[in-house]
C-alpha positions in Angstrom: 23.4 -7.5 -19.3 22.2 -8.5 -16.1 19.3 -8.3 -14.7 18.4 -8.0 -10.8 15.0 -8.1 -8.8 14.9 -7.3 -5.3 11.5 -8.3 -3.1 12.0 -8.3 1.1 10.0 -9.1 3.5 12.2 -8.3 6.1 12.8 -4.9 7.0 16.3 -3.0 7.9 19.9 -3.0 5.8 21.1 -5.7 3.6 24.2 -6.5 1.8 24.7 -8.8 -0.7 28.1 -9.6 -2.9 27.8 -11.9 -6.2 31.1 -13.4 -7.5 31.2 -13.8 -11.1 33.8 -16.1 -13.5 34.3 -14.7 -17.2 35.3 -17.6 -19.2 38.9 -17.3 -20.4 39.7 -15.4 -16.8 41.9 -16.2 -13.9 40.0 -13.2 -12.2 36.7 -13.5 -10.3 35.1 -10.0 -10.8 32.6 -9.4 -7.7 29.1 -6.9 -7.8 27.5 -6.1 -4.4 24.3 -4.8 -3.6 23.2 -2.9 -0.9 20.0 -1.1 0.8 17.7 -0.2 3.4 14.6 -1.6 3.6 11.7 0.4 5.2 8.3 -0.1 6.2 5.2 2.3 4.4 4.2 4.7 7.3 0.4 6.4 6.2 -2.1 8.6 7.9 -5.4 9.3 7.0 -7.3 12.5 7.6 -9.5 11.8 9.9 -9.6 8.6 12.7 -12.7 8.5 13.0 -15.5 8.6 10.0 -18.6 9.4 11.8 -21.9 8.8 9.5 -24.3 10.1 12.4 -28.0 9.6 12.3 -28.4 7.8 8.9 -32.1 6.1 7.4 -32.3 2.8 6.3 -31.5 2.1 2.4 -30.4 5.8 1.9 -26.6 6.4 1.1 -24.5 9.0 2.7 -21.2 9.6 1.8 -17.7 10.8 3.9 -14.4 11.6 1.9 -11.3 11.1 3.9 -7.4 11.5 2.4 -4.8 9.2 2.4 -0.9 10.6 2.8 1.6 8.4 1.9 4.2 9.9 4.8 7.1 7.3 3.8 10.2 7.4 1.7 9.1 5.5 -0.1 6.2 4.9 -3.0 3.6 2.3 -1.4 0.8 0.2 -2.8 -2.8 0.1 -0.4 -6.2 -1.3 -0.7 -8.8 -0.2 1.8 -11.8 -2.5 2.9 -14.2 -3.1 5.4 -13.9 -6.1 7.2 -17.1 -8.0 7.9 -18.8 -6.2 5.0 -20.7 -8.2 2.2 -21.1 -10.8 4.7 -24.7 -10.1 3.9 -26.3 -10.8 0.3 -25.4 -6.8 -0.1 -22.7 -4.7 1.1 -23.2 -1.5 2.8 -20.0 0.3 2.2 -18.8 0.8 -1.3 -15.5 2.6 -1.2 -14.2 5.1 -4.2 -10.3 4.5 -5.3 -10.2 2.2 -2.7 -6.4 0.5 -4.2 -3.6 2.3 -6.1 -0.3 3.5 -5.9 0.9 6.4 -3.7 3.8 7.6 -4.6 6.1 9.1 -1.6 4.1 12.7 0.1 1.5 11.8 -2.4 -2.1 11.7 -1.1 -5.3 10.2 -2.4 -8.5 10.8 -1.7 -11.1 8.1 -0.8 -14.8 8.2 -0.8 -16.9 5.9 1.6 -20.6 5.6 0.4 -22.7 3.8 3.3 -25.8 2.6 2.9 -27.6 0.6 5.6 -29.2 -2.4 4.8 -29.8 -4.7 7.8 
């Protein structure tokens, strides 16, 4: 048995032939692989998650959904950049990583909670 692994970071068609030499054998035997590599696509529900008028230390939450729109199954983490900079954070984020598989969707929920 053989066994094959295929990781690419670079996007678009690929071909690749192996040449193989069975001991006893005048013949080379040859096994190609081929593919097309494609980038995740995603859209969320909403581009904009507005929290409005919110007092401080009290949590407000927003749900938004994630659609995997590819061909493909796709792995994602959300985060907010720049939070926990501070000794707390003010976002905590529900299923925020996991696995979507292809026209899947996921639904996130963003807890905010002011704290500066």
């Amino acid at each position: 048995m053989i066994k094959v692994t295929f990781k690419s970071d670079i996007l678009g068609e690929f071909s690749e032939t192996f040449r193989f030499a069975l001991e006893g054998s005048s013949e080379m035997l040859t096994l190609t692989f081929k593919g097309h590599v494609v980038a995740p696509t995603f859209k969320f529900s909403a581009e904009i998650i507005d929290f409005e008028k919110v007092s401080y230390k009290f949590p407000i939450r927003r749900e938004v959904t994630l659609t995997n729109t590819s061909e493909v199954d796709i792995n994602y983490v959300i985060r907010v950049p720049g939070d926990g900079r501070s000794l707390q954070s003010e976002f905590n984020i529900t299923n925020d990583r996991g696995k979507l598989e292809k026209g899947r969707q996921a639904k996130i929920e963003i807890e905010f909670i002011p704290c500066f």
